[in-house]
mmCIF file of the C-alpha atoms, coordinates in Angstrom:
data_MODEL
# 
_entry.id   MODEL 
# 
loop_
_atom_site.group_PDB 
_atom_site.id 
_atom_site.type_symbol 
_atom_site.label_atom_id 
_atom_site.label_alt_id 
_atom_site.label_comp_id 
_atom_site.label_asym_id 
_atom_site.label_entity_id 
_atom_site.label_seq_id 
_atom_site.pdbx_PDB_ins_code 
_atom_site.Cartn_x 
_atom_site.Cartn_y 
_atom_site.Cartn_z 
_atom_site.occupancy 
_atom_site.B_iso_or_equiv 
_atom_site.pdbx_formal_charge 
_atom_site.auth_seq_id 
_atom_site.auth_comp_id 
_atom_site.auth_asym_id 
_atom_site.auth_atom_id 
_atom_site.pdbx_PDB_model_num 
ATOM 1   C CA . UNK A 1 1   ? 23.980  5.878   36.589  1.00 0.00 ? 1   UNK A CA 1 
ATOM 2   C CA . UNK A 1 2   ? 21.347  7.988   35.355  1.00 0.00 ? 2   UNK A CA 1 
ATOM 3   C CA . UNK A 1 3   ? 22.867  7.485   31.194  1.00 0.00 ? 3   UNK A CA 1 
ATOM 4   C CA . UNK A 1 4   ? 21.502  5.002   28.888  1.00 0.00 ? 4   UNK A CA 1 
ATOM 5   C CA . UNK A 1 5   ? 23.570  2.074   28.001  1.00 0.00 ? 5   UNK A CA 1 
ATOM 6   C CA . UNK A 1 6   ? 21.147  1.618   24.828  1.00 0.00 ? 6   UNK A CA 1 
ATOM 7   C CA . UNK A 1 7   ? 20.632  3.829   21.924  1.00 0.00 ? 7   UNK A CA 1 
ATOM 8   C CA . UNK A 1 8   ? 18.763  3.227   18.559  1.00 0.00 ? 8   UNK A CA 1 
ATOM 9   C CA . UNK A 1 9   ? 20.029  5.501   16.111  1.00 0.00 ? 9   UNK A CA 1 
ATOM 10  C CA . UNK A 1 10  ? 19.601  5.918   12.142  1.00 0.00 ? 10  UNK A CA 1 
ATOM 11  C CA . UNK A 1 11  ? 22.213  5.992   9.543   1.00 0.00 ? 11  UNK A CA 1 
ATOM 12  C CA . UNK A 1 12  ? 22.860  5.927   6.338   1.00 0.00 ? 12  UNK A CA 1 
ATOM 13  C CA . UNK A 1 13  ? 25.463  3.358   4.323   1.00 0.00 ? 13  UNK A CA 1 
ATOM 14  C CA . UNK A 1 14  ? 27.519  4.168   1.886   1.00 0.00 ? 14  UNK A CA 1 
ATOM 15  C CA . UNK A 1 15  ? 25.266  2.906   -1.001  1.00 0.00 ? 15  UNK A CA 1 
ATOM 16  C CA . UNK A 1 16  ? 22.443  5.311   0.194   1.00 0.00 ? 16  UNK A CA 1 
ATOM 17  C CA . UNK A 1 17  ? 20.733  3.010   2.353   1.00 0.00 ? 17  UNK A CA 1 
ATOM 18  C CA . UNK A 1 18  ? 18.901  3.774   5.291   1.00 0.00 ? 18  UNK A CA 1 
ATOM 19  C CA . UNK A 1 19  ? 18.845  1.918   8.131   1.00 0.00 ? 19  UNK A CA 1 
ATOM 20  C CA . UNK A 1 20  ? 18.769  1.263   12.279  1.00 0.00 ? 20  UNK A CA 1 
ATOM 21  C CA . UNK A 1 21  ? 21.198  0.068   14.455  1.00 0.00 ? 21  UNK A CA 1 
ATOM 22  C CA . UNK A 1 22  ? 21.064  -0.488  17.969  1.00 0.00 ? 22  UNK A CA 1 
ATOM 23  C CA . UNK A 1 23  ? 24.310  0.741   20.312  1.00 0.00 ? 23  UNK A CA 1 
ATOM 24  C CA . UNK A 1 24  ? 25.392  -0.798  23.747  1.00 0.00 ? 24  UNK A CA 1 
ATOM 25  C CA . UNK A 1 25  ? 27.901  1.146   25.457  1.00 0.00 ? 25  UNK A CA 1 
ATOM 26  C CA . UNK A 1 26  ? 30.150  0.591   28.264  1.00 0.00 ? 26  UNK A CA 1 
ATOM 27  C CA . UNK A 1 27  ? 32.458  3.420   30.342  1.00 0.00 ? 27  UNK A CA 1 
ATOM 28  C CA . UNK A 1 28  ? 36.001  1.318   30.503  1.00 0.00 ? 28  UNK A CA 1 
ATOM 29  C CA . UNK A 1 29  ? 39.441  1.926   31.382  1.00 0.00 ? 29  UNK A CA 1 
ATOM 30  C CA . UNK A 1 30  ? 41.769  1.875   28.154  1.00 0.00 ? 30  UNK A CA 1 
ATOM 31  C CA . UNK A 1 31  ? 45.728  2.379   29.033  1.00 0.00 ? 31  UNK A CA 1 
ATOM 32  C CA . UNK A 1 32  ? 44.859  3.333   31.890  1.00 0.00 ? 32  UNK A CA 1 
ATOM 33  C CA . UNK A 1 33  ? 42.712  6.602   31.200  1.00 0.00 ? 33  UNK A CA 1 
ATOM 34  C CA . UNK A 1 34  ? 38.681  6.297   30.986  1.00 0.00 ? 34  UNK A CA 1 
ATOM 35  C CA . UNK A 1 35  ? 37.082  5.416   27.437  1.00 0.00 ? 35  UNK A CA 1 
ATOM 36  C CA . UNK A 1 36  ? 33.778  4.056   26.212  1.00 0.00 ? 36  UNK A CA 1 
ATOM 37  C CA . UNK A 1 37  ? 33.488  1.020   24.764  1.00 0.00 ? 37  UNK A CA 1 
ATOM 38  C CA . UNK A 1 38  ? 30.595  0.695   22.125  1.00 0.00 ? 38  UNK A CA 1 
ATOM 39  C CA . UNK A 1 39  ? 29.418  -2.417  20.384  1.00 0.00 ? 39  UNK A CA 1 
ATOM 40  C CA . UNK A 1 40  ? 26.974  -1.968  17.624  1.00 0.00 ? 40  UNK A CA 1 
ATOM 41  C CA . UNK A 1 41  ? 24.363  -4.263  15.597  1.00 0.00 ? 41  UNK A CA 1 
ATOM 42  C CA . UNK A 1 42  ? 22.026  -3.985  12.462  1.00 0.00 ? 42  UNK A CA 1 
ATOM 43  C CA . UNK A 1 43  ? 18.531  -3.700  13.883  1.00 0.00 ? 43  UNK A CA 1 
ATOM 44  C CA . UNK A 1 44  ? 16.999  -2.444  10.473  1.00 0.00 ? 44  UNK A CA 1 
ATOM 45  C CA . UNK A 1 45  ? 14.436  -5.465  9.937   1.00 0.00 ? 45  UNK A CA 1 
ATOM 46  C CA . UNK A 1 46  ? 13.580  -5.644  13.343  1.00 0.00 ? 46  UNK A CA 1 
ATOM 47  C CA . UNK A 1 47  ? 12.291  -2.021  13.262  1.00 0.00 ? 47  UNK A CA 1 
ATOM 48  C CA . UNK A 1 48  ? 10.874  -2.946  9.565   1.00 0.00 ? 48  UNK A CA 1 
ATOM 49  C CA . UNK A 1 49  ? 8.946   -5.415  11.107  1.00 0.00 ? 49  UNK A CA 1 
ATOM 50  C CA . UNK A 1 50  ? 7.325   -3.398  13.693  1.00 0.00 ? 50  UNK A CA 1 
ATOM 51  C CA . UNK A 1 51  ? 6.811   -0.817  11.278  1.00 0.00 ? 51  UNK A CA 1 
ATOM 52  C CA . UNK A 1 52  ? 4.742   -3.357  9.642   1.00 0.00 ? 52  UNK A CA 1 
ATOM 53  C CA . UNK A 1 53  ? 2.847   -4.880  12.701  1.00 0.00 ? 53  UNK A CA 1 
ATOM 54  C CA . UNK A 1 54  ? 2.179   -0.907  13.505  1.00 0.00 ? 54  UNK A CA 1 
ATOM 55  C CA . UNK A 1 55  ? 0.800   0.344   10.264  1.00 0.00 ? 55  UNK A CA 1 
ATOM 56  C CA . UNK A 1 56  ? -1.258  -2.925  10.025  1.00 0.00 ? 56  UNK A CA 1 
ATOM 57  C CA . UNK A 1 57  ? -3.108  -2.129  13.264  1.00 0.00 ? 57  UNK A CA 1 
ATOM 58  C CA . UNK A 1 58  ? -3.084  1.467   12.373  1.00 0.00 ? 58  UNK A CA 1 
ATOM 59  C CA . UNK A 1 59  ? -5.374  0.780   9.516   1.00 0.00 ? 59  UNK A CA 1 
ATOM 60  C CA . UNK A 1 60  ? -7.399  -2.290  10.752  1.00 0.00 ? 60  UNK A CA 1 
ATOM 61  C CA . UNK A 1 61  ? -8.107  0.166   13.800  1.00 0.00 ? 61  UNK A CA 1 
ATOM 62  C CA . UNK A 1 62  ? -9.543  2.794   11.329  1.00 0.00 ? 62  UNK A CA 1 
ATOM 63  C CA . UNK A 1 63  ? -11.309 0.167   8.959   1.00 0.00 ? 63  UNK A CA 1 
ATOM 64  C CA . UNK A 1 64  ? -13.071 -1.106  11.671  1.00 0.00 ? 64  UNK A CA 1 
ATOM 65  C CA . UNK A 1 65  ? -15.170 2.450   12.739  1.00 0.00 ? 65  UNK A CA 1 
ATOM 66  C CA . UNK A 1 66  ? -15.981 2.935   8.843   1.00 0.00 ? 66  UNK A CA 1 
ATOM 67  C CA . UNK A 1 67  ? -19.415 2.145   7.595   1.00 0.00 ? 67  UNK A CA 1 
ATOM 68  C CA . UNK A 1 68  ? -18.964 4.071   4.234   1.00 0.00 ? 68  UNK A CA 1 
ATOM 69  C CA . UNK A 1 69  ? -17.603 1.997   1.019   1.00 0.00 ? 69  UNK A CA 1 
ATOM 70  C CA . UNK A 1 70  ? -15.769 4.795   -0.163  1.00 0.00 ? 70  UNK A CA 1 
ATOM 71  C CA . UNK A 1 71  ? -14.385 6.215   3.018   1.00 0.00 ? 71  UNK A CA 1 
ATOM 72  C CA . UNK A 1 72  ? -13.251 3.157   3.952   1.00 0.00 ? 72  UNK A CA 1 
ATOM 73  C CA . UNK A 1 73  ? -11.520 2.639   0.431   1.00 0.00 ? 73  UNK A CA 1 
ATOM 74  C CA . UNK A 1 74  ? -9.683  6.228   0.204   1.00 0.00 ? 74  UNK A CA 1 
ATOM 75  C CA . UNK A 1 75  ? -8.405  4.856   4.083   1.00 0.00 ? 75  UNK A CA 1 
ATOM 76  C CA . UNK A 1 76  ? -6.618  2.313   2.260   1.00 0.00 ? 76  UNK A CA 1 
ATOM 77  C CA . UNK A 1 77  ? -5.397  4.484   -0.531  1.00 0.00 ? 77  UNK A CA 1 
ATOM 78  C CA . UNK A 1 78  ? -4.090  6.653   1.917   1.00 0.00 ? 78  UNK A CA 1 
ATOM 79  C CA . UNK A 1 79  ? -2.433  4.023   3.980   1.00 0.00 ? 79  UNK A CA 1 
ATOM 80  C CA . UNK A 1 80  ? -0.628  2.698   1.148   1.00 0.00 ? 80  UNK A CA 1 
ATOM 81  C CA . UNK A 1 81  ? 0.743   5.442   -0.486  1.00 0.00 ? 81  UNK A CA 1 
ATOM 82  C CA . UNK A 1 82  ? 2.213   6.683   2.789   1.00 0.00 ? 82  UNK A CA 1 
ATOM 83  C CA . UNK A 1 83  ? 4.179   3.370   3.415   1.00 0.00 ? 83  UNK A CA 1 
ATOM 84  C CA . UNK A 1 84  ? 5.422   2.955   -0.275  1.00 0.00 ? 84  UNK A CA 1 
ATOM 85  C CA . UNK A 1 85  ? 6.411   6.739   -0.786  1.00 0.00 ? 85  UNK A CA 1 
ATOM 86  C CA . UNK A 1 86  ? 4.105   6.864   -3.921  1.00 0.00 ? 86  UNK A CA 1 
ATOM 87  C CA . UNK A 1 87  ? 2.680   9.725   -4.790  1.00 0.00 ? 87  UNK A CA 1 
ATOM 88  C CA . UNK A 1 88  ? -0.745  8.816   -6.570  1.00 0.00 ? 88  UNK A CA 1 
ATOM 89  C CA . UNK A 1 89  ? -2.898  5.926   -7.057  1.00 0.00 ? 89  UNK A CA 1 
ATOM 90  C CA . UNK A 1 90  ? -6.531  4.547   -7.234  1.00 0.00 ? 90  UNK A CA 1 
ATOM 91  C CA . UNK A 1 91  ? -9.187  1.981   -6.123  1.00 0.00 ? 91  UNK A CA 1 
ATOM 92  C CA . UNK A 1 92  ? -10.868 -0.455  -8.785  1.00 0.00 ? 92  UNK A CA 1 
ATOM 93  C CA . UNK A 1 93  ? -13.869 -2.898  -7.868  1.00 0.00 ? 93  UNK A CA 1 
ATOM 94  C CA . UNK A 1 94  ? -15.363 -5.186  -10.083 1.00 0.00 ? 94  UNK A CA 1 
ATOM 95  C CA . UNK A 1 95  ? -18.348 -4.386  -11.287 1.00 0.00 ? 95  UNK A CA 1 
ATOM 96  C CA . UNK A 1 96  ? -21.008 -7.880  -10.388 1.00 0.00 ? 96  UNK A CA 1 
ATOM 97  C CA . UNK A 1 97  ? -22.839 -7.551  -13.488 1.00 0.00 ? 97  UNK A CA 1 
ATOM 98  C CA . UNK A 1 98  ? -20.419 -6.682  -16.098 1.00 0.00 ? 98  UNK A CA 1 
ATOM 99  C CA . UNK A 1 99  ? -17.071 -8.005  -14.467 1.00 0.00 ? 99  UNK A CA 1 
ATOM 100 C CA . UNK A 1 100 ? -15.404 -5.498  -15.284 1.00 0.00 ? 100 UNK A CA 1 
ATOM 101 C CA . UNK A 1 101 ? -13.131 -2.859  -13.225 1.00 0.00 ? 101 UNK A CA 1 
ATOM 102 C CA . UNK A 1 102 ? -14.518 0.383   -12.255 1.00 0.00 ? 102 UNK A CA 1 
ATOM 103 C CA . UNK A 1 103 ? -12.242 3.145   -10.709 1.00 0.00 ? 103 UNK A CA 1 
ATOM 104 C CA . UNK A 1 104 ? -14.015 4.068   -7.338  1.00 0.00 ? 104 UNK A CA 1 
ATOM 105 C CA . UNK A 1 105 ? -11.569 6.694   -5.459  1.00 0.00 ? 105 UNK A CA 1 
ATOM 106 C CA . UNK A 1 106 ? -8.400  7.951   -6.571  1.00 0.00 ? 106 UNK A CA 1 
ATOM 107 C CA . UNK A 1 107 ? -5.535  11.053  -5.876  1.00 0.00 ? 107 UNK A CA 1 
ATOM 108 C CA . UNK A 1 108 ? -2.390  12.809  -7.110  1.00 0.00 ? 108 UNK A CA 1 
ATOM 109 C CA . UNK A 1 109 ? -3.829  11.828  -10.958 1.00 0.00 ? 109 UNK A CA 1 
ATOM 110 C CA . UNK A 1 110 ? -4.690  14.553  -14.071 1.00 0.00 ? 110 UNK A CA 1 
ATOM 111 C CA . UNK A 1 111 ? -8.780  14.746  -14.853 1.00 0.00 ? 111 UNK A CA 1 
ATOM 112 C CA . UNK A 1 112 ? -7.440  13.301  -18.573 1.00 0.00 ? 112 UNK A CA 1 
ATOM 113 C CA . UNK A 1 113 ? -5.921  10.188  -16.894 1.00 0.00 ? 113 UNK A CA 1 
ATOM 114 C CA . UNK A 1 114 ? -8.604  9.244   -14.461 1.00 0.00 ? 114 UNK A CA 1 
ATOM 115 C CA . UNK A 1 115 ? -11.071 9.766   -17.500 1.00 0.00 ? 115 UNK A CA 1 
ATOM 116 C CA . UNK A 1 116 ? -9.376  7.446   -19.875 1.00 0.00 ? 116 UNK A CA 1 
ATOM 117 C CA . UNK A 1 117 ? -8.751  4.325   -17.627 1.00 0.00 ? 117 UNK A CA 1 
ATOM 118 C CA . UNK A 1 118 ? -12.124 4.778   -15.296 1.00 0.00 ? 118 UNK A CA 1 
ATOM 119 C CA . UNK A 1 119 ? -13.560 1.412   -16.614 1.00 0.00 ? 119 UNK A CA 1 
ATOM 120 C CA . UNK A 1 120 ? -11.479 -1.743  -17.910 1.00 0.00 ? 120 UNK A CA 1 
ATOM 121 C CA . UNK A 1 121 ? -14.013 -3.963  -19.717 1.00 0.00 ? 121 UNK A CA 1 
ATOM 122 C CA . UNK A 1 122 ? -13.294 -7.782  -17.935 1.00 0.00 ? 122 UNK A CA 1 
ATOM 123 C CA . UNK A 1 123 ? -11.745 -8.737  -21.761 1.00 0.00 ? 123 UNK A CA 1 
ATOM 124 C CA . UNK A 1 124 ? -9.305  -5.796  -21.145 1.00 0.00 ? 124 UNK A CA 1 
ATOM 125 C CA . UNK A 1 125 ? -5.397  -6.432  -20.800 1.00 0.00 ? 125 UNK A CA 1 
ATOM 126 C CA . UNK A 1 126 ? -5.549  -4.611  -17.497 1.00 0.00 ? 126 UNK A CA 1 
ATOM 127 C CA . UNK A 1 127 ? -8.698  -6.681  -16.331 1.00 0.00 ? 127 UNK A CA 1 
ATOM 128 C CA . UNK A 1 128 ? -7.198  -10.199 -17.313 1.00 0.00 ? 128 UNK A CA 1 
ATOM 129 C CA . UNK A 1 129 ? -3.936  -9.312  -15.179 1.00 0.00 ? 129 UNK A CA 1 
ATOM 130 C CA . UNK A 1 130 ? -6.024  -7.912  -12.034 1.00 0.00 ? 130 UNK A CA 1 
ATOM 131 C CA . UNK A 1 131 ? -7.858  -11.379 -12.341 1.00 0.00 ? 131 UNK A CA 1 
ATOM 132 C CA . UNK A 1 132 ? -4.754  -13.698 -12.290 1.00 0.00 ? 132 UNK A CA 1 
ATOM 133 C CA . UNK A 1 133 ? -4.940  -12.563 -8.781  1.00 0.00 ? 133 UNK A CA 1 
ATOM 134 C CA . UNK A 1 134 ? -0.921  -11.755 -8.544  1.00 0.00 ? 134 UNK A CA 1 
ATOM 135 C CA . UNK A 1 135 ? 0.770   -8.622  -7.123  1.00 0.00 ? 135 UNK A CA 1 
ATOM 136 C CA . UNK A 1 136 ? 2.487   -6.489  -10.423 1.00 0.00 ? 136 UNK A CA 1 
ATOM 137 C CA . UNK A 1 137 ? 5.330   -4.540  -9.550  1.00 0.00 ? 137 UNK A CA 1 
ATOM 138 C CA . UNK A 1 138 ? 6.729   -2.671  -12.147 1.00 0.00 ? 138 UNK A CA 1 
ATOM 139 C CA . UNK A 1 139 ? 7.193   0.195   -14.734 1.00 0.00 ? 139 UNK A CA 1 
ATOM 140 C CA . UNK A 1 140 ? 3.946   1.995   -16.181 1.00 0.00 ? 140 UNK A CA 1 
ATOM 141 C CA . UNK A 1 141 ? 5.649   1.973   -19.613 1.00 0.00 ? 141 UNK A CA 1 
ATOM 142 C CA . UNK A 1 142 ? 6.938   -1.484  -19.507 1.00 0.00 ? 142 UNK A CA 1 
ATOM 143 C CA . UNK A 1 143 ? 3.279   -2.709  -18.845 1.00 0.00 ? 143 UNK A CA 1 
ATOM 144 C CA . UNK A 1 144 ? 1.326   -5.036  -21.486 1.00 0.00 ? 144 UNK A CA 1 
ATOM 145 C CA . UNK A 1 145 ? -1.393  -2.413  -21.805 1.00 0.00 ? 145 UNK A CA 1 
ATOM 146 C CA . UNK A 1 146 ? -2.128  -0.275  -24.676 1.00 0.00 ? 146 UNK A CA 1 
ATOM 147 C CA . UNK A 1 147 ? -0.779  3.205   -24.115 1.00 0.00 ? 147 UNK A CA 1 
ATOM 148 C CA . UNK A 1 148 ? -2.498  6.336   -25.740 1.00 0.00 ? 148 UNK A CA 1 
ATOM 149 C CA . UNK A 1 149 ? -0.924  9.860   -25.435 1.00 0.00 ? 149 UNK A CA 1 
ATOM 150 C CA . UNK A 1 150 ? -3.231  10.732  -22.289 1.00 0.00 ? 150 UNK A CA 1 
ATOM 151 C CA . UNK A 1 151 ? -1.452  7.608   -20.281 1.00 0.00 ? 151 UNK A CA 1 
ATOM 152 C CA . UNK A 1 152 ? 2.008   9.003   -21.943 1.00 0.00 ? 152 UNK A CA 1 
ATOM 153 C CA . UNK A 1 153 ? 1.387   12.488  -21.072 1.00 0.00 ? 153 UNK A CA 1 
ATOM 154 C CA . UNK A 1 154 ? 1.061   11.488  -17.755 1.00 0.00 ? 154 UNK A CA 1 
ATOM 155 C CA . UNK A 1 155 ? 4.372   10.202  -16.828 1.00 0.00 ? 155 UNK A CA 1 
ATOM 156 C CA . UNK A 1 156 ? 4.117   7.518   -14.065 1.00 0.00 ? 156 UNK A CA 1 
ATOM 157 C CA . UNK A 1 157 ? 7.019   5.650   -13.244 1.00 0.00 ? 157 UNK A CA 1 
ATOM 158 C CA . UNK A 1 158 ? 7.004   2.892   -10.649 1.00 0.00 ? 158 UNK A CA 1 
ATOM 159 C CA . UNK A 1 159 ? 3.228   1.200   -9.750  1.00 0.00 ? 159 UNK A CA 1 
ATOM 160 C CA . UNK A 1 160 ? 2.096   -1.507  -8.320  1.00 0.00 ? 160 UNK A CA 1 
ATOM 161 C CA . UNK A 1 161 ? -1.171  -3.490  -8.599  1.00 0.00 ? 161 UNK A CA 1 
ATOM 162 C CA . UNK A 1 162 ? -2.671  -5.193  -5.512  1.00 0.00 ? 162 UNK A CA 1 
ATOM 163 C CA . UNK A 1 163 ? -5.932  -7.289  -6.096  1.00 0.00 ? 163 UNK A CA 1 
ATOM 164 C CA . UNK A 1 164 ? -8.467  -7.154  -3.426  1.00 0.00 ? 164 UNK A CA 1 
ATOM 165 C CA . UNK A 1 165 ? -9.928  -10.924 -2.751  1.00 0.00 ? 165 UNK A CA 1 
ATOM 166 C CA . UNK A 1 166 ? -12.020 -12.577 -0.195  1.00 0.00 ? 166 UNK A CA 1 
ATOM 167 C CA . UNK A 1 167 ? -13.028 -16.287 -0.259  1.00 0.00 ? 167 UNK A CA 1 
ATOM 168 C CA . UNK A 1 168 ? -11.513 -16.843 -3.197  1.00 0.00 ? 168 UNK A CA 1 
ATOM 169 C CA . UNK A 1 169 ? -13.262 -14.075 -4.972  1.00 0.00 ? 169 UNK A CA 1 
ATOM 170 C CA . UNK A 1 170 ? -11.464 -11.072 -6.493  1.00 0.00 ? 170 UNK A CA 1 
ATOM 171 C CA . UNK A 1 171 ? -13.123 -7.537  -5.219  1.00 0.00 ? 171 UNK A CA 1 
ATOM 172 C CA . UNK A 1 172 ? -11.100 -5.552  -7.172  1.00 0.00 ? 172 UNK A CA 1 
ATOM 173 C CA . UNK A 1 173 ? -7.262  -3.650  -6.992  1.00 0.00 ? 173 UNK A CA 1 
ATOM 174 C CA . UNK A 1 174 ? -5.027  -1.333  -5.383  1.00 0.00 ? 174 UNK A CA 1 
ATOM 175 C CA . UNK A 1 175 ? -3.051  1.144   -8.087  1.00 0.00 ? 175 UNK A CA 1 
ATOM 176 C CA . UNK A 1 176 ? -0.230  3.091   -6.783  1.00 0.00 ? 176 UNK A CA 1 
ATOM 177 C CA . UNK A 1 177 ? 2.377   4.654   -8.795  1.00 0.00 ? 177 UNK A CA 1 
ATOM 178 C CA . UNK A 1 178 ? 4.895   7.515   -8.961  1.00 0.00 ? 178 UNK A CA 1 
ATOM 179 C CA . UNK A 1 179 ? 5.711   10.508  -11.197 1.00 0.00 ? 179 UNK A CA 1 
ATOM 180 C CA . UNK A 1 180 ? 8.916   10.431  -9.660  1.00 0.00 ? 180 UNK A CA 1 
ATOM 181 C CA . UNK A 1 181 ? 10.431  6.952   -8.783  1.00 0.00 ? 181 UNK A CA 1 
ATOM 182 C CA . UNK A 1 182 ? 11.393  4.460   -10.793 1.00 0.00 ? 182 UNK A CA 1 
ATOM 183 C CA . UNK A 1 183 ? 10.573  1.384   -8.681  1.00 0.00 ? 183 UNK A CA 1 
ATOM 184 C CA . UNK A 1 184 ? 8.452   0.257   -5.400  1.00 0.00 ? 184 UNK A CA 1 
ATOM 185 C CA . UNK A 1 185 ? 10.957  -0.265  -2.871  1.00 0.00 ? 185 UNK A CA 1 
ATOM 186 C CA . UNK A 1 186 ? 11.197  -4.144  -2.355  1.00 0.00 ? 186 UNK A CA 1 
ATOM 187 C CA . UNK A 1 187 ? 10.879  -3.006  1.335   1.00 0.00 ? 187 UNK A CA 1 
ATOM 188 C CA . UNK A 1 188 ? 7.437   -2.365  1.420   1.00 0.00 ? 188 UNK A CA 1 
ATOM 189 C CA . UNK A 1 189 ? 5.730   -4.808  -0.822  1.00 0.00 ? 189 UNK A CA 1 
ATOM 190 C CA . UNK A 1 190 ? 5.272   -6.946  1.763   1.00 0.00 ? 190 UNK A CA 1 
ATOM 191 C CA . UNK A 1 191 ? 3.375   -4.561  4.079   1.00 0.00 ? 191 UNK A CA 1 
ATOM 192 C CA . UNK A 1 192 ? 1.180   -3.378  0.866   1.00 0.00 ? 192 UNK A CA 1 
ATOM 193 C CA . UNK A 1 193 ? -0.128  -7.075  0.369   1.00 0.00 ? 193 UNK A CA 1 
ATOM 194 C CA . UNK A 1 194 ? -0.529  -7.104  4.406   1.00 0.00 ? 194 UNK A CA 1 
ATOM 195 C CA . UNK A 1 195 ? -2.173  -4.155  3.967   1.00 0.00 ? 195 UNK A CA 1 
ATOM 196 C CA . UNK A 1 196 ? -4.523  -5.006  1.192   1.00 0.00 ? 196 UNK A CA 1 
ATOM 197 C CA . UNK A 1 197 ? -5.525  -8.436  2.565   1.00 0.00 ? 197 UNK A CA 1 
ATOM 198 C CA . UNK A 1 198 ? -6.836  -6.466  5.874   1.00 0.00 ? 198 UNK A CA 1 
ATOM 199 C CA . UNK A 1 199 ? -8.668  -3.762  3.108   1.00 0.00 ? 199 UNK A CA 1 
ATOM 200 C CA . UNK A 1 200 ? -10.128 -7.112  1.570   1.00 0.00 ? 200 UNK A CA 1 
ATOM 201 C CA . UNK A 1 201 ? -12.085 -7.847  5.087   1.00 0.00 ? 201 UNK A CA 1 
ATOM 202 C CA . UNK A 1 202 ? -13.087 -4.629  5.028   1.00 0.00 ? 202 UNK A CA 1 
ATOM 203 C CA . UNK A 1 203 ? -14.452 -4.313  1.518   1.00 0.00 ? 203 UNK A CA 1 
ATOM 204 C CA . UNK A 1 204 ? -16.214 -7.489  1.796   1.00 0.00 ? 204 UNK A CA 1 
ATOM 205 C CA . UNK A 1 205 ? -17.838 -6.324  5.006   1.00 0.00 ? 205 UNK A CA 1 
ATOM 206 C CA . UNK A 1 206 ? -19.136 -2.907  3.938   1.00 0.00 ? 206 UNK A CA 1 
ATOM 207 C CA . UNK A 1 207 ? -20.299 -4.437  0.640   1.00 0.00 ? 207 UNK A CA 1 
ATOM 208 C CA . UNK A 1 208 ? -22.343 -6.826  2.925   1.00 0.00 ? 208 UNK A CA 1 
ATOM 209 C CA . UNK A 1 209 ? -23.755 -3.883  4.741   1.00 0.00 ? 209 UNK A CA 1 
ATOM 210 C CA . UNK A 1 210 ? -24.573 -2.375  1.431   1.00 0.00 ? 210 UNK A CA 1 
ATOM 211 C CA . UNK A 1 211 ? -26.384 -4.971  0.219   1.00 0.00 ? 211 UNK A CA 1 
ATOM 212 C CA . UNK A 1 212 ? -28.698 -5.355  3.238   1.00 0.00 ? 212 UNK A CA 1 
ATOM 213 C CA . UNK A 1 213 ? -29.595 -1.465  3.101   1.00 0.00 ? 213 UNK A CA 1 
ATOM 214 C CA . UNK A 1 214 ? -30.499 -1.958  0.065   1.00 0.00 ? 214 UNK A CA 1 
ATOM 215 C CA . UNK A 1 215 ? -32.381 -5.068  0.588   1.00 0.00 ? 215 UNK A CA 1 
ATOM 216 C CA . UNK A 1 216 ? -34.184 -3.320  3.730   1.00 0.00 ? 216 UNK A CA 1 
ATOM 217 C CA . UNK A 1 217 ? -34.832 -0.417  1.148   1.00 0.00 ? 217 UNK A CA 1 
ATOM 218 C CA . UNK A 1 218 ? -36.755 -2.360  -1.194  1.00 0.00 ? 218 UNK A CA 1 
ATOM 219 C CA . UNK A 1 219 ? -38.507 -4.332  1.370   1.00 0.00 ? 219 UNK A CA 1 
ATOM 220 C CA . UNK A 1 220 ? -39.793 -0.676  3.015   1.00 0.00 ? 220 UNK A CA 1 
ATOM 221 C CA . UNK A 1 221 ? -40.802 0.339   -0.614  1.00 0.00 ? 221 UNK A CA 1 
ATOM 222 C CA . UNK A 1 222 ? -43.116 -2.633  -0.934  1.00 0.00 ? 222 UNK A CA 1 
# 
């Protein structure tokens, strides 16, 4: 009496695919000598989905103590290259009086890299398609960006572009990639776009807060 009937176990498919599934089990008779009977079921999105609803309220739980910009941005970073499996990536706001995109925080990339794409000017290829406001999932080489040997010599793979935007107004991007995968897993695109629509609250707030200390700043200074 003291068993479970109930187990949630992982396994793995034939095609490499990982997954949950949830086992009910029964002690029967079977020909007249004692057997279990077990009947089991596909819980995988099920547990997806509370993955999500977890990691969501993971991060809005840490967002919500942070009064820094850029703590409060490498959070974010954090958060999403943990759920995708990526292994490097960076934060982009837009700049208010030039428009353009100006890398803010940012791991797992060479010094060469991070100094050749630290500013996209608004007229930019890589501006115009943070602008258009739609999540890019795809290959770094099979981007519409010019490529110079610093970008080649760096060898991402996969990435994915997530623009930041609150009230209609675009904040800036998420950049994740990999040196080793060759796509995102459709699995968690979802939960990055969750995730960066609860960053977007959060950048909009602390760039609020911003703006008043500086406001109060200058006001003291008079």
């Amino acid at each position: 009496e003291e068993v479970p009937n109930t187990y949630q176990l992982r396994f793995l498919d034939k095609a490499g695919n990982k997954g949950w599934t949830e086992m009910s089990v029964a002690s029967i008779e079977w020909e007249g000598r004692p057997a279990t009977l077990a009947l089991m079921s596909d819980i995988t999105e099920r547990k997806w989905m509370e993955e999500i609803i977890r990691r969501q309220r993971d991060l809005a739980h840490r967002l919500s103590s942070v009064s820094d910009l850029h703590q409060g941005l490498c959070i974010c970073l954090e958060a999403a290259m943990d759920a995708s499996g990526m292994d490097c990536g960076g934060v982009y706001l837009v700049e208010k009086a030039s428009g353009g995109l100006r890398l803010v925080c940012h791991t797992g990339l060479s010094e060469d890299f991070v100094r050749s794409t630290s500013y996209y000017d608004i007229h930019s290829p890589s501006a115009q398609m943070v602008l258009a406001n739609e999540p890019i999932y795809t290959r770094h080489q099979a981007m519409n960006v010019p490529q110079n040997e610093v970008k080649r010599r760096e060898g991402l793979k996969a990435m994915a572009i997530i623009p930041f935007f609150h009230e209609g107004n675009i904040l800036g991007c998420l950049n994740i990639a990999s040196h080793a995968v060759d796509e995102v897993p459709g699995s968690t695109r979802e939960l990055l776009e969750l995730m960066c629509v609860e960053a977007s609250g959060a950048i909009a707030r602390l760039n609020a807060q911003v703006a008043l200390h500086n406001s109060e700043e200058r006001y003291r200074l008079l």
